[in-house]
C-alpha positions as CSV (number, residue, x, y, z in Angstrom):
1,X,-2.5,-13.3,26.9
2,X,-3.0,-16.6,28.2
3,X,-5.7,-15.9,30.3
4,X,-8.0,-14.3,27.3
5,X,-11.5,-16.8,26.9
6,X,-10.1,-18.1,23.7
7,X,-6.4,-18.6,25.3
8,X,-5.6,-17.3,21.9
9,X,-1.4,-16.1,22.6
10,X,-1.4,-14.2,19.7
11,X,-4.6,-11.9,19.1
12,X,-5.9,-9.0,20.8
13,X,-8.7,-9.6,18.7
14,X,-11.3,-11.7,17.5
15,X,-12.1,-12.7,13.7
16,X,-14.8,-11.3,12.2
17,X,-17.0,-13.3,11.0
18,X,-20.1,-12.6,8.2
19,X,-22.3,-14.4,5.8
20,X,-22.8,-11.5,3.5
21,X,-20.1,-8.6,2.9
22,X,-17.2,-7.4,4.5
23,X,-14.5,-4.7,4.5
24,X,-11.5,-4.5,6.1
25,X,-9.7,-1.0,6.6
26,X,-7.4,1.2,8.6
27,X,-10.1,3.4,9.9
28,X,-13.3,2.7,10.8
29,X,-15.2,5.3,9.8
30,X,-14.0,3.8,6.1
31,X,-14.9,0.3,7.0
32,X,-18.3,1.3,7.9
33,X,-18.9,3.5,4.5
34,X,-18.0,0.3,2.4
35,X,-20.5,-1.6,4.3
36,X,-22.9,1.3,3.8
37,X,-22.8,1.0,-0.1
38,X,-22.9,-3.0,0.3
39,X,-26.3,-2.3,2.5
40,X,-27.7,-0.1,-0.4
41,X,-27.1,-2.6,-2.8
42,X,-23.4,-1.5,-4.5
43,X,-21.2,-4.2,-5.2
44,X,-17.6,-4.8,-3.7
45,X,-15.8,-2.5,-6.4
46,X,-18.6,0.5,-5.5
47,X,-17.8,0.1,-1.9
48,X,-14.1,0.2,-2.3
49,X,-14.3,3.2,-4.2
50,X,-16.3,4.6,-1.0
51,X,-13.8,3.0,0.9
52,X,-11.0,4.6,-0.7
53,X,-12.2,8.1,-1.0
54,X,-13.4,8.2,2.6
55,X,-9.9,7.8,3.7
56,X,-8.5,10.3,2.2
57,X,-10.7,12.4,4.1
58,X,-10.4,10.7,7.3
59,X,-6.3,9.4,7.0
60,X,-4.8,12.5,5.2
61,X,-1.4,11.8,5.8
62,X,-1.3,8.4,4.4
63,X,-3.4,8.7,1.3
64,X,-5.6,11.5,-0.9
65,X,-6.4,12.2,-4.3
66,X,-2.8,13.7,-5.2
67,X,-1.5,10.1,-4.6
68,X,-1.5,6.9,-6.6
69,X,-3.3,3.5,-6.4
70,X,-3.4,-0.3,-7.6
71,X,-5.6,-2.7,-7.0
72,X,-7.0,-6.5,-8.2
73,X,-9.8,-7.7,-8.5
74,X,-11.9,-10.8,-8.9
75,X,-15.5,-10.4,-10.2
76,X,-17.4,-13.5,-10.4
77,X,-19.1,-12.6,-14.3
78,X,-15.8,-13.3,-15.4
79,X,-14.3,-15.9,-13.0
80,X,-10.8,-14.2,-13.4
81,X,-8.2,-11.6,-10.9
82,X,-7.7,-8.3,-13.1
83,X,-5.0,-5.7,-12.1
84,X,-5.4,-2.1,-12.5
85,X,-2.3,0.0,-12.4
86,X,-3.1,3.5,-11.4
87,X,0.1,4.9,-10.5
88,X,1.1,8.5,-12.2
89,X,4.0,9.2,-14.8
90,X,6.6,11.8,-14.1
91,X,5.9,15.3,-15.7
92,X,6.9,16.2,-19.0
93,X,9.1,19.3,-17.5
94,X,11.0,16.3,-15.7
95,X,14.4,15.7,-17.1
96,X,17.9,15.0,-15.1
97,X,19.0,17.9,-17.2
98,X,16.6,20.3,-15.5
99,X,17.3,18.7,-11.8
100,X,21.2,18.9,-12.3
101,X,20.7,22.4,-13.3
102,X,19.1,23.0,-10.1
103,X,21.8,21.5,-8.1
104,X,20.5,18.4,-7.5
105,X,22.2,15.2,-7.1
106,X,19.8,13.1,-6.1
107,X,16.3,13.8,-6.6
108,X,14.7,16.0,-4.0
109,X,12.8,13.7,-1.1
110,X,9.8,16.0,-0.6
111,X,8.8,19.7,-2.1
112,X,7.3,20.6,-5.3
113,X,10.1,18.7,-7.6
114,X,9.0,15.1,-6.3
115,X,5.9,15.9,-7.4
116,X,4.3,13.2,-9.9
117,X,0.8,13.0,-11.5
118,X,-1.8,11.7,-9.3
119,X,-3.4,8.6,-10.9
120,X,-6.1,8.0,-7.7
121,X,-9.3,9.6,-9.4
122,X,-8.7,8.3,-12.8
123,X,-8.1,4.2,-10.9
124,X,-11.1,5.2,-9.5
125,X,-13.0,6.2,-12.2
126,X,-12.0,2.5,-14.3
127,X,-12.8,0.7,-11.2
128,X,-16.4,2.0,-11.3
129,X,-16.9,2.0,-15.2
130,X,-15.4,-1.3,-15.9
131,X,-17.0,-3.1,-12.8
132,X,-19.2,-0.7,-10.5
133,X,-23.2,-0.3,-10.5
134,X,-23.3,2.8,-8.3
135,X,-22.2,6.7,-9.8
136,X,-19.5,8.9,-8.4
137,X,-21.7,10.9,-6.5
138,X,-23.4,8.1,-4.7
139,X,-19.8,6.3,-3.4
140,X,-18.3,9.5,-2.9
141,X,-21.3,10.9,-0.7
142,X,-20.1,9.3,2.7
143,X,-16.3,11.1,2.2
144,X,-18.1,14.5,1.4
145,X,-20.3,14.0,4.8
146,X,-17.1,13.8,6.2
147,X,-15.1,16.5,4.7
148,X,-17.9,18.6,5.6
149,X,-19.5,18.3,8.6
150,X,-16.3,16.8,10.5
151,X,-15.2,13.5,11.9
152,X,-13.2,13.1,15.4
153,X,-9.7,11.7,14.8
154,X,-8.2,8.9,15.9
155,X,-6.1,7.6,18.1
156,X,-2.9,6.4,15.7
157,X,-4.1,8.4,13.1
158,X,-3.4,12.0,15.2
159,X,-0.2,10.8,16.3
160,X,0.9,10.3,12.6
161,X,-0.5,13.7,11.7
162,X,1.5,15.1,14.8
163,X,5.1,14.4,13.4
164,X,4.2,15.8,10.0
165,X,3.0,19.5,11.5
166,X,6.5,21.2,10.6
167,X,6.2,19.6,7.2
168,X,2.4,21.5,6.9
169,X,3.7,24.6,8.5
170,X,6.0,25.1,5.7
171,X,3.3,26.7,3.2
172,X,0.3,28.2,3.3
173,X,-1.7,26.0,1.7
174,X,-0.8,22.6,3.5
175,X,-1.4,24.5,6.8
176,X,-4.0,26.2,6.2
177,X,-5.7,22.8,4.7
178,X,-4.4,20.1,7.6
179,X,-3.6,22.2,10.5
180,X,-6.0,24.2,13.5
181,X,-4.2,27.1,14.8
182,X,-0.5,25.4,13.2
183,X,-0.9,22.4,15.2
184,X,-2.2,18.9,13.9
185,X,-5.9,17.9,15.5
186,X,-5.7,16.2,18.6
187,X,-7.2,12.7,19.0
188,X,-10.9,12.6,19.5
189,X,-11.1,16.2,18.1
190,X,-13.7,17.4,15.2
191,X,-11.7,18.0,12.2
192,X,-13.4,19.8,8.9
193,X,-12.1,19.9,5.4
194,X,-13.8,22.2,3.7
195,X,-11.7,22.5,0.5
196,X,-11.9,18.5,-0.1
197,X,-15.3,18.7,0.5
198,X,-16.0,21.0,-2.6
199,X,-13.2,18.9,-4.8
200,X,-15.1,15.8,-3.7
201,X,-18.7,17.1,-4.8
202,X,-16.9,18.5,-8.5
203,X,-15.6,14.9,-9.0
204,X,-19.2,13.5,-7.7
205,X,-20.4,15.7,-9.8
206,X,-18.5,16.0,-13.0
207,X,-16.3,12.4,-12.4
208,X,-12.4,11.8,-13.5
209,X,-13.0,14.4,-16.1
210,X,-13.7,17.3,-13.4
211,X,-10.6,16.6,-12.1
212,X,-8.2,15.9,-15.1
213,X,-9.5,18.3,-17.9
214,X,-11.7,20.7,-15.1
215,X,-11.4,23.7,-12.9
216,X,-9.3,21.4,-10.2
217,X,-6.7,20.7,-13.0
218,X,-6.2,24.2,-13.9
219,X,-6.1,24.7,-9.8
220,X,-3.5,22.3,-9.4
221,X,-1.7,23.5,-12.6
222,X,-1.7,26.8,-11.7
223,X,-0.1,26.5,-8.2
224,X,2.3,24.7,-9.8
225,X,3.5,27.1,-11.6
226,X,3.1,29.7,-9.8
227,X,5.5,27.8,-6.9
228,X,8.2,26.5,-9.7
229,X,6.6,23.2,-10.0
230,X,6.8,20.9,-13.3
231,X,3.1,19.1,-13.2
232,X,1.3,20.8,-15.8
233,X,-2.5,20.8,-17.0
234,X,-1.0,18.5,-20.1
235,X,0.5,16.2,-18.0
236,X,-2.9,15.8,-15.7
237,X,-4.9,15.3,-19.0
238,X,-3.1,12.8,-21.0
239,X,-3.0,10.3,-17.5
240,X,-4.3,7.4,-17.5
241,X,-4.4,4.0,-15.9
242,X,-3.6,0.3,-16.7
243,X,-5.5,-2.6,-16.6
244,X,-2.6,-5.4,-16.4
245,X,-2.1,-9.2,-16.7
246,X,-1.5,-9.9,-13.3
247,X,1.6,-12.0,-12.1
248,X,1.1,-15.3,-9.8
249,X,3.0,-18.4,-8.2
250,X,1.3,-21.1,-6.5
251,X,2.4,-21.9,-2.8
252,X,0.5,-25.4,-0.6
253,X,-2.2,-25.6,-3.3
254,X,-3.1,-21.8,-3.2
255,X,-2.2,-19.0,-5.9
256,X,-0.7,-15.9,-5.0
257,X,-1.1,-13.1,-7.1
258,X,0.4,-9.5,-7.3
259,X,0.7,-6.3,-9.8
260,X,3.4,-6.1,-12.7
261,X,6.1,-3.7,-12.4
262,X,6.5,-1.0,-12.0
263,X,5.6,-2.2,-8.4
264,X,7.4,-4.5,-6.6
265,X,5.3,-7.3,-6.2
266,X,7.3,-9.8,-7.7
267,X,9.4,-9.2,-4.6
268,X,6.8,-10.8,-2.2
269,X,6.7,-13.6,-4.8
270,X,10.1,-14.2,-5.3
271,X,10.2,-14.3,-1.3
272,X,7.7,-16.5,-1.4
273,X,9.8,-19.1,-4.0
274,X,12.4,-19.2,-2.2
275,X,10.8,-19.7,1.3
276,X,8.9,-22.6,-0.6
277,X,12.5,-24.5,-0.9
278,X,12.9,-24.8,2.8
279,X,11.2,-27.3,5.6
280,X,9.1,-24.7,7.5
281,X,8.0,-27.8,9.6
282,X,11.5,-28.2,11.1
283,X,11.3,-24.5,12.1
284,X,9.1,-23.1,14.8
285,X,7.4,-20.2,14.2
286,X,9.3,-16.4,14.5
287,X,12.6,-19.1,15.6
288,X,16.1,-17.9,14.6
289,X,16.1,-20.1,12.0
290,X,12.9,-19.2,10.4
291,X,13.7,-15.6,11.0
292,X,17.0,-15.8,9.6
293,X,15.9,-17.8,6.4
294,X,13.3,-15.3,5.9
295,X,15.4,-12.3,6.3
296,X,17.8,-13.7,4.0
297,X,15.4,-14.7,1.4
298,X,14.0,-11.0,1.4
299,X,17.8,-9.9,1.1
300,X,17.9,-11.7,-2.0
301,X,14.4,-10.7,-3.7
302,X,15.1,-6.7,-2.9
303,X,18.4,-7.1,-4.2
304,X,16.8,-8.3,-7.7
305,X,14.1,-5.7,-7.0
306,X,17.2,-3.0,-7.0
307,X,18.7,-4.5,-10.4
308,X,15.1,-5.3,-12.4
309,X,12.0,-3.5,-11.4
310,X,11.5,-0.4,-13.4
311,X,8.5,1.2,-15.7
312,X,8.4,-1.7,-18.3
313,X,7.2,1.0,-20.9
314,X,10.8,2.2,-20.4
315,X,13.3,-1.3,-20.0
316,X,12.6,-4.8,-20.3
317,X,12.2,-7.3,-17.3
318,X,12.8,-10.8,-16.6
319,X,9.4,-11.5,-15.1
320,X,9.8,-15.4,-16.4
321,X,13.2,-15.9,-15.0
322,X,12.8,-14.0,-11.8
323,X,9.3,-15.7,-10.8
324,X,10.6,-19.8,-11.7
325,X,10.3,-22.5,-9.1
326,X,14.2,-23.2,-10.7
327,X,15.6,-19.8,-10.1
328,X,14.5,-19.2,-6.8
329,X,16.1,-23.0,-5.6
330,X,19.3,-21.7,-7.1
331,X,18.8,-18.1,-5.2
332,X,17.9,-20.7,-2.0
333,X,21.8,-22.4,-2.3
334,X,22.7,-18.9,-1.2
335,X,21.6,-19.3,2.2
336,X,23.5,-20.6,4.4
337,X,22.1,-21.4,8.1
338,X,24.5,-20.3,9.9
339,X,25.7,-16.8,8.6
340,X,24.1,-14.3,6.9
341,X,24.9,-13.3,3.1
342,X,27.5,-10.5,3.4
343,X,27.0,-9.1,0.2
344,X,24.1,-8.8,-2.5
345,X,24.4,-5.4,-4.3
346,X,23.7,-1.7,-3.6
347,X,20.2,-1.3,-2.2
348,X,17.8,1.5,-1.6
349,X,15.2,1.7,1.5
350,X,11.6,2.7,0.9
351,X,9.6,4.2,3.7
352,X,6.3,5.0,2.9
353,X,2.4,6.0,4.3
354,X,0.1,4.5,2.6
355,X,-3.4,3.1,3.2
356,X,-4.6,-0.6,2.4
357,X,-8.3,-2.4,2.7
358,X,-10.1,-5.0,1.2
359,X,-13.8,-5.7,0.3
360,X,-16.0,-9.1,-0.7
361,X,-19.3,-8.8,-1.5
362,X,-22.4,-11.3,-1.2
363,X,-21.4,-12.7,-4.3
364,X,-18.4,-13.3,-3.6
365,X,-16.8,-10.3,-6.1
366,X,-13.6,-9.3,-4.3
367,X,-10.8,-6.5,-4.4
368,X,-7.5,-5.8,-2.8
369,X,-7.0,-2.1,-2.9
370,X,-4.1,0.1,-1.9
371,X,-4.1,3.3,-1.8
372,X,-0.8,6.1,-1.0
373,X,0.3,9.5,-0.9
374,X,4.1,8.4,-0.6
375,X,5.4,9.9,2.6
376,X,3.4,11.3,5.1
377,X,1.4,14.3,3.3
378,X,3.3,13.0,-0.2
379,X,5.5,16.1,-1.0
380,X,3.6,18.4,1.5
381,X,2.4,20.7,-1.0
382,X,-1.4,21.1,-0.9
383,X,-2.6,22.6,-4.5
384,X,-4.2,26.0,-3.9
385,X,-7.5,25.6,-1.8
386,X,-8.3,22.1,-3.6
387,X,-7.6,20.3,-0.5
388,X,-5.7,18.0,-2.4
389,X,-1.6,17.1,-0.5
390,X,0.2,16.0,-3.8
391,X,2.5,12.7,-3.3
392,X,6.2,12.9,-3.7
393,X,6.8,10.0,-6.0
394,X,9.2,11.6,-8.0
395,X,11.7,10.8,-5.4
396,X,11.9,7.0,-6.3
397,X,13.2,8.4,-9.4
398,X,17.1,8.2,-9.8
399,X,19.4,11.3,-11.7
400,X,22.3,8.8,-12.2
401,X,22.8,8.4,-15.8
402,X,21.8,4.7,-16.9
403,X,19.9,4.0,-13.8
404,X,17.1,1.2,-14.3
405,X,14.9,4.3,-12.7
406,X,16.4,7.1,-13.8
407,X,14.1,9.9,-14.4
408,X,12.4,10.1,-17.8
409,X,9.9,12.4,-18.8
410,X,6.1,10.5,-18.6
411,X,7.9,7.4,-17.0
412,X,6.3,5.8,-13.6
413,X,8.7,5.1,-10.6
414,X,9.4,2.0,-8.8
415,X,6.4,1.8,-6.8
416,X,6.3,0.3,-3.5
417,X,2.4,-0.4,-2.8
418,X,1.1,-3.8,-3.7
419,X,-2.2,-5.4,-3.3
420,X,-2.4,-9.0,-2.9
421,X,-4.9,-11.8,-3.5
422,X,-4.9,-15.6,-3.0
423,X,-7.3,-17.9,-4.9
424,X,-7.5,-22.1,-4.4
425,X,-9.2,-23.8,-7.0
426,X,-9.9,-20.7,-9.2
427,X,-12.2,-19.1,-6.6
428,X,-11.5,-16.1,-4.7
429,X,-9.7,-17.1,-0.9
430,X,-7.7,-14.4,0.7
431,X,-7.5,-10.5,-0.1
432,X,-5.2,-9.0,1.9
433,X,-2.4,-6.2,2.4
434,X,0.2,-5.0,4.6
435,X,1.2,-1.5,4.4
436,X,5.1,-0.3,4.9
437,X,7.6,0.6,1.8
438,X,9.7,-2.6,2.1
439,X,7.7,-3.7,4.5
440,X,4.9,-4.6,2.2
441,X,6.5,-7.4,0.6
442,X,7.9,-9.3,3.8
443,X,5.1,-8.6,5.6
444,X,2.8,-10.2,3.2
445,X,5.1,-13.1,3.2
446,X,4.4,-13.3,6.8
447,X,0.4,-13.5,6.7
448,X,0.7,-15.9,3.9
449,X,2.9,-18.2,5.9
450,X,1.6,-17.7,9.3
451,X,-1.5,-19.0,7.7
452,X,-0.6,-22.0,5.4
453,X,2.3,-23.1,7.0
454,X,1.8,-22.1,10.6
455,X,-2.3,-22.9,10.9
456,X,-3.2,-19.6,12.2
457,X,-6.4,-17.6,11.7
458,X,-6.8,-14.6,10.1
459,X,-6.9,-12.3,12.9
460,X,-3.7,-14.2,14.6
461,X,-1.7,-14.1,11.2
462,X,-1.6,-10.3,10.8
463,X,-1.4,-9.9,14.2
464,X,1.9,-12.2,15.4
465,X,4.9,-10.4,15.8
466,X,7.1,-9.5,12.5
467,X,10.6,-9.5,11.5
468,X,11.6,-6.7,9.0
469,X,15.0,-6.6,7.2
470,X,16.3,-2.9,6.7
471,X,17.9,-3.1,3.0
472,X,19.6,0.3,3.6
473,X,21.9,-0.7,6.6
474,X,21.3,-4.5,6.2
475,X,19.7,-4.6,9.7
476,X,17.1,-6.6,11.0
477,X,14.5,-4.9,13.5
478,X,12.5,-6.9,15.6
479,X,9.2,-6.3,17.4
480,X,9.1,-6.5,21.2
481,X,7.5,-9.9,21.3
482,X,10.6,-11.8,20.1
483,X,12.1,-13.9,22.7
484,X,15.8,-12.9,23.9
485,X,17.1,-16.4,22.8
486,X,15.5,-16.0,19.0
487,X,17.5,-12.5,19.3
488,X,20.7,-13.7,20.5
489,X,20.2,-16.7,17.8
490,X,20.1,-14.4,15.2
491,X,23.4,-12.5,16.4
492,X,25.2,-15.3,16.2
493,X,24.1,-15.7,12.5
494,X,25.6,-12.3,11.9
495,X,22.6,-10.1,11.6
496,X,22.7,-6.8,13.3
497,X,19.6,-6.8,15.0
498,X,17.8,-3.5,16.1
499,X,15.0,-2.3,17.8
500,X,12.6,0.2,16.1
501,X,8.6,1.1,16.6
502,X,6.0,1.7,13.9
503,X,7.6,0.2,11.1
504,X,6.0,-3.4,10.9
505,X,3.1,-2.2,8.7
506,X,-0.8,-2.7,8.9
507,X,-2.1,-5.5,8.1
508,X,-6.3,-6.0,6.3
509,X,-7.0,-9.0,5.6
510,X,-10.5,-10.9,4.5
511,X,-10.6,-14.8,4.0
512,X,-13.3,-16.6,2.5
513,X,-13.2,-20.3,4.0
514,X,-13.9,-22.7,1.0
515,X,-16.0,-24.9,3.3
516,X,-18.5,-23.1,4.5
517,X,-18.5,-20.3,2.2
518,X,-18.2,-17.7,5.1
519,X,-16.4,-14.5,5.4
520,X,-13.5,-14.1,8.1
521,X,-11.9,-10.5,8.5
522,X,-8.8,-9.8,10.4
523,X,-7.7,-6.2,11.1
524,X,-3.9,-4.9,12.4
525,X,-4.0,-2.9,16.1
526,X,-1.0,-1.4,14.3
527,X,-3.8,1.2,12.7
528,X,-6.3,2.4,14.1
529,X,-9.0,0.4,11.4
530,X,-11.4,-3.0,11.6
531,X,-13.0,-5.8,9.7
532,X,-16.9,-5.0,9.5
533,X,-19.3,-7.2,8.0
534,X,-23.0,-7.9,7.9
């Protein structure tokens, strides 16, 4: 790309710049509803929850209301980051007597029995009361303009609904909800949702209540057990979220914050330690030393993930310990430059679809929000005519007796989505995301270091070429931009190096430079989205 205007090798794209407010999403019809509530006067918390809700109309695969959410937030009143955990508990029904009785082993990957409570509306709902100026029924109107009249797919977004159409064709329901004629919509086409469209307008119009306690609880209830599900009307109206002390580590003057468990954000901060102990200056970037140093630091930090992160309601964890300056230089002794660690523990890889954007306001307010249904459609069960695809959470859940995450009745799962936000002298500096399972974590380590370490801009940092280590087979895929010398470096190490597509994550990311005072937006050509500010 040497012969772009900028000679920029490693954008496609430009930053964004703006003076006022920005958002960053996946899709663009989502970006430019944020701005939409910004240009009426919401602040950056209204104009996520438009955000949000638009993509579940418009990127159905990766997110909806059956799913979960998290999110942090910065809002200038009070000059501190807040964390809202709005992930869902595993239904009462749910025991590992009742799955072993069933034959199950393992807990079911997709279906009605990975089913867990959606906790999206009621994140919303806190979001809005605690630090929003606009109703329900004025965010939500853009997503039920959408779900009604139409909106023409897009490009990555069709291809992602294409693999999933067996999944749909599987029930009524999900088929008759996501599918024209038993196929997925083709890019470009008009695509109408009818039955989100009426859900929408009963949450615009009787808010998290209409959808807990309401008619689309006893909907969602019913189907549930009519079809042999566990989820019950109970379950839906005893959830609620959790605002939580955020964790944090400083890294070059900067600090990084993520969620608590039950997520696994201490993973990208543990990552982040241990990189910290090495001379990034010695390494150039994406070389085979950085590469493998990173890889093997990520070994590590999922390893712990495996051994520590659980619901903390359920188990105690050593958030102190495993975030310390002094444990990750002792984890850092394990890493040897010239061969990879051959053993750290069992593991377990996490795929997942999931949707992350960001927003900052004209005062500066700022949120990182994610966003996920789990898998692509969650469980693939579509409640009834609600609309509404219902994640498959459950299946982080373990049926091994004594497992950190065995399944407990009204316990949350090891989550993999995770928001992220930066500050520098206590003011809001980076809020940004990369969507992916496991990916999240390394590929957040990524931006961050591509930017502070490496001296790239926004757009470039989520955009250069990323490494991802595959805990499952202990594997490390490349993408195609890697040079053949970085790849044969990194055999020689030991790693098994593969080559895989789509599975690098999606990067959002908006900075706010502390000399000027300016926004800068960056969006992945991963996903189909944008930065758009005004």
């Amino acid at each position: 790309m040497a012969d772009r205007p900028a000679r920029n090798p490693r954008a496609t794209r430009s930053v964004v710049h703006a003076p006022n407010g920005m958002v960053a999403s996946s899709q663009p019809l989502a970006s430019a509803a944020g701005l939409r509530i910004l240009l009426q006067g919401g602040n950056a918390f209204d104009a996520a929850v438009a955000t949000a809700a638009v993509l579940t109309v418009v990127e159905p695969m990766q997110t909806g209301l059956g799913g979960d959410m998290f999110a942090l937030l910065y809002n200038q009143k009070n000059k501190k980051v807040e964390a809202l955990n709005g992930s869902g508990r595993a239904p009462q029904k749910a025991t590992r007597e009742f799955y072993r009785s069933k034959g199950f082993s393992s807990m079911p990957k997709r279906g009605i029995l990975s089913v867990t409570t959606p906790g999206t509306v009621d994140g919303w709902a806190e979001i809005l009361e605690k630090h929003g100026t606009m109703t329900f029924a004025q965010v939500l109107e853009p997503a039920i303009e959408y779900a009604e009249k139409g909106f023409p797919v897009s490009e990555i977004i069709s291809n992602q609904w294409k693999r999933e159409e067996a999944l749909l064709r599987a029930t009524s329901a999900a088929s008759e909800t996501f599918l024209l004629d038993g196929r997925a919509p083709r890019e470009g086409e008009l695509f109408v949702n009818p039955r989100l469209a009426a859900t929408l307008k009963a949450i615009a119009a009787g808010g998290r209540d209409a959808f807990y306690r309401g008619e689309i609880a006893r909907k969602i209830a019913a189907y549930m057990e009519e079809h042999g599900g566990l989820l019950t009307h109970d379950d839906l109206a005893s959830h609620s979220s959790t605002w939580v002390e955020p964790v944090s580590v400083t890294y070059k003057g900067h600090r990084v914050y993520q969620l608590p468990p039950n997520g696994q954000g201490v993973v990208m901060l543990n990552i982040l330690n241990i990189m910290e102990q090495f001379d990034l200056s010695s390494m150039p970037h994406n070389s085979a030393d950085y590469v493998h140093v990173l890889a093997e630091a990520t070994k590590l930090a999922l390893a712990d993930r495996d051994h520590f992160i659980c619901d903390p309601a359920f188990s105690a964890i050593p958030l102190d310990q495993l975030l310390s300056k002094e444990y990750a230089a002792a984890r850092s002794q394990l890493i040897s430059m010239d061969r990879v660690i051959k053993e750290t523990g069992p593991g377990l890889e996490m795929k997942s679809d999931t949707v992350y954007f960001t927003v900052v306001d004209k005062d500066r307010n700022a949120i990182s929000f994610i966003n996920s249904v789990f898998d692509g459609f969650g469980s693939g069960i579509v409640a009834g005519d609600t609309g509404i695809a219902l994640q498959n959470r459950g299946s982080g859940f373990s049926l091994e007796e004594g497992h950190l995450n065995q399944l407990e009745p009204g316990k949350r799962p090891l989550h993999t989505i995770i928001p992220a936000m930066v500050t520098k002298d206590d003011q809001p500096f980076l809020s940004y995301g990369v969507m992916g399972g496991d990916m999240q974590t390394q590929g957040q380590v990524q931006v961050l270091l591509n930017l502070l370490a490496y001296g790239m801009n926004i757009q470039e940092a989520g955009e250069a070429p990323r490494m991802r280590y595959l805990h499952q087979n202990h594997e490390l895929a490349l993408e195609s931009e890697f040079a053949g010398s970085v790849r044969y470096g990194l055999i020689e190490k030991g790693h098994k190096v593969v080559s895989l597509v789509d599975c690098f994550g999606g990067f959002q990311g908006i900075l706010i430079d502390p000399a000027t005072g300016m926004l800068q937006g960056g969006s992945d050509p991963r996903k189909d989205g944008c930065a758009i500010g005004y």
